[in-house]
C-alpha positions as CSV (number, residue, x, y, z in Angstrom):
1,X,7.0,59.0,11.8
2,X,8.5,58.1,14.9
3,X,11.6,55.4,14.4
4,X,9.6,52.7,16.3
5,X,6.8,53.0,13.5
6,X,9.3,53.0,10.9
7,X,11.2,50.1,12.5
8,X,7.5,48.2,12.6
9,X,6.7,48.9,9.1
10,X,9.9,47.5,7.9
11,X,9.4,44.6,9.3
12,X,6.0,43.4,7.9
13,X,7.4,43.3,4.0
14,X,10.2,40.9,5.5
15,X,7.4,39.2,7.8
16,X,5.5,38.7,4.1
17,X,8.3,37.7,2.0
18,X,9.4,35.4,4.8
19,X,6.2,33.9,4.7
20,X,5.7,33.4,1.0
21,X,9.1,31.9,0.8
22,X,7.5,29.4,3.2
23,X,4.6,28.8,1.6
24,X,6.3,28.2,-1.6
25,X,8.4,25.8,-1.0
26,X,5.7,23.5,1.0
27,X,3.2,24.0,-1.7
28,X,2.8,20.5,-3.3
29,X,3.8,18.9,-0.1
30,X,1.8,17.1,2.1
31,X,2.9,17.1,5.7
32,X,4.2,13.6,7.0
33,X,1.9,12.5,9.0
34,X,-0.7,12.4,5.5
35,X,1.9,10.6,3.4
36,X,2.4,8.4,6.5
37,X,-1.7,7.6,6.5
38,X,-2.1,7.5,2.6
39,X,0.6,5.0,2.1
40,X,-0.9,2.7,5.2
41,X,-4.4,2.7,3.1
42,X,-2.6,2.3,0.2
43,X,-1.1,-1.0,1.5
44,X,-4.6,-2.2,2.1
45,X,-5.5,-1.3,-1.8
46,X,-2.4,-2.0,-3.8
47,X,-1.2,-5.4,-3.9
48,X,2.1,-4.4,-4.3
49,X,5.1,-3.3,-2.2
50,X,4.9,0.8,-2.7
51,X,9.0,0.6,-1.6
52,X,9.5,-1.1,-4.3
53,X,7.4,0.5,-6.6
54,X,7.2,4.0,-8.6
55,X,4.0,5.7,-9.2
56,X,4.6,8.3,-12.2
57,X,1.8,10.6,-12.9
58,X,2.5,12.6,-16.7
59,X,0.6,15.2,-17.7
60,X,-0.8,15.6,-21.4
61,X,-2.8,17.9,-23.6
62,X,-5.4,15.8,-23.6
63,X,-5.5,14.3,-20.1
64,X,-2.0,12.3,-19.0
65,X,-0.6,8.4,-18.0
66,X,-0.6,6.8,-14.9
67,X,2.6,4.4,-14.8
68,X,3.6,2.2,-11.9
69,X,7.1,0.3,-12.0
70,X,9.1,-2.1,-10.3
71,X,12.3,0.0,-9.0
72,X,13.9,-3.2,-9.8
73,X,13.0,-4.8,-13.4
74,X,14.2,-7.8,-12.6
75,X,11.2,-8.2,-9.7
76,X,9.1,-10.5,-11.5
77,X,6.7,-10.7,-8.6
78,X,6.6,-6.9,-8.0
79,X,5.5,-6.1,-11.8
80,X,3.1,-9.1,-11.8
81,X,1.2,-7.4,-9.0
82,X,0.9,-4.2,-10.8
83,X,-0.1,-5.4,-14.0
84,X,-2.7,-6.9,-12.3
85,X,-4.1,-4.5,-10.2
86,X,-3.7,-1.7,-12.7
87,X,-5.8,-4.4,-15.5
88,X,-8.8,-4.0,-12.3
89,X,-8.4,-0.4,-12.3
90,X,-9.0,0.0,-16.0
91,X,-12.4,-1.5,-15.8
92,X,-13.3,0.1,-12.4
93,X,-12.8,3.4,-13.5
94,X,-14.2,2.9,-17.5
95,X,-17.2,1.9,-15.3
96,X,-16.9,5.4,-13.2
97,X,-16.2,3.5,-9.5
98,X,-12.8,5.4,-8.5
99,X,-13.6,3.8,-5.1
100,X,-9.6,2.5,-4.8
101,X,-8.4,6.1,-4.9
102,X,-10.9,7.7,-2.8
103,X,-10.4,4.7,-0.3
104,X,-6.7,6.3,-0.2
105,X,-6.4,9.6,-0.6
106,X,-10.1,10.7,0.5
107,X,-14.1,11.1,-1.6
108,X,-12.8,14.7,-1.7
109,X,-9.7,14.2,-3.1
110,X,-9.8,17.0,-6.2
111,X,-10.5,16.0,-9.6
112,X,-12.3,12.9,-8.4
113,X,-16.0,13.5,-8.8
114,X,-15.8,14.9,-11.9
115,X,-14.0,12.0,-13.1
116,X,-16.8,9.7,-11.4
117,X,-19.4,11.8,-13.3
118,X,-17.8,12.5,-16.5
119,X,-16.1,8.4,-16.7
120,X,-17.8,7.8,-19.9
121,X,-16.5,11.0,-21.9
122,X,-12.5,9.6,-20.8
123,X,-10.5,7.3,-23.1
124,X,-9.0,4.7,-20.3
125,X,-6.5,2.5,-21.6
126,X,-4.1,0.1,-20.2
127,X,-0.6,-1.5,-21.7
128,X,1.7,-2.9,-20.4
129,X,5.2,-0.7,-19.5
130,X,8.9,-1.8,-18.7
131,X,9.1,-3.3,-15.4
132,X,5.0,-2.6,-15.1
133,X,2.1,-1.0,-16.8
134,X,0.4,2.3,-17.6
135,X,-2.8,3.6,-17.8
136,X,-3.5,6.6,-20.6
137,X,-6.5,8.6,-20.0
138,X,-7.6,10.9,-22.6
139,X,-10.5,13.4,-22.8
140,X,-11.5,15.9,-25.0
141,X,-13.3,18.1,-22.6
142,X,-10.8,20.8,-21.0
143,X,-13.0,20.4,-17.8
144,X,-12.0,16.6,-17.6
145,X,-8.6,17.0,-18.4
146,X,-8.2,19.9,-15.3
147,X,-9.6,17.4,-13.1
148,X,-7.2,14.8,-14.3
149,X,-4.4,16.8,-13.7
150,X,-5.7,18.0,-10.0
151,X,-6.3,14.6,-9.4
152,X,-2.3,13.8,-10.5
153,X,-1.1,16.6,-8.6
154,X,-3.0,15.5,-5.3
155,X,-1.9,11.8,-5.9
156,X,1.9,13.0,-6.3
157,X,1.5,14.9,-3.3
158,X,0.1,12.5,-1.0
159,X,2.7,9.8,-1.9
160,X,5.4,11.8,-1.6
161,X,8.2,9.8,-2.4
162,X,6.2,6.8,-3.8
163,X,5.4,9.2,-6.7
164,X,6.5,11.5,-9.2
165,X,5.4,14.1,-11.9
166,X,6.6,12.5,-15.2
């Protein structure tokens, strides 16, 4: 092989491993600009301040809880809001109208039709939480509880630093 092949074919491994390295470290990430536009719809959906808010997203066996916070405790007016808004949510989505969410993030957002068709086979509770409230949802079909997760993953994702894994 001549040593301009051989130099070539070296390269390509590095060329790959460079770009797995890359791709690795953006998976779960979604680039500004869509964090940027999903937290302006989100301003016009949640009543609350997302700043001043957490959005924790905790996967379980049987499906996971949504939990929204005030970062400070003591914001009376902050948990207020979430209480109330998350109460609305509870009913919307035991009623299979995840209309807030896809109005944010998207109708294609993953997990999200499934949810919509399979509403009435998910547990959907809400109770109050320190500083806010939570919302447990729990299925018993595997299917559902994949698309609950996909549909955590994507939310963490496109509110990047309003939001967490738990």
């Amino acid at each position: 092989m001549n040593p301009e092949k051989r130099r070539s074919s070296r390269r390509v491994p590095l060329l790959l491993a460079g770009l797995a390295v890359i791709a690795a470290a953006s998976a779960g990430c979604a680039p500004a600009d869509r964090q940027a536009e999903v937290a302006a719809k989100g301003r016009q959906v949640m009543p609350f301040d997302l700043d001043r808010t957490m959005h924790r997203f905790t996967k379980t066996g049987t499906g996971g809880l949504q939990t929204v916070t005030a970062k400070d405790p003591a914001d009376a007016r902050q948990v207020q809001l979430i209480r109330e808004h998350l109460t609305e949510e509870v009913t919307r989505f035991g009623e299979g109208d995840f209309g807030d969410p896809a109005s944010i993030h998207g109708g294609e957002m993953p997990g999200l039709r499934a949810l919509e068709a399979g509403h009435d086979r998910i547990d959907i509770r809400y109770a109050e939480a320190p500083a806010g409230a939570r919302i447990t949802y729990t299925a018993s079909d595997p299917a559902l509880v994949e698309a609950l997760h996909a549909w955590f993953d994507a939310q963490v994702t496109d509110h990047g630093q309003h939001a967490e894994h738990g």
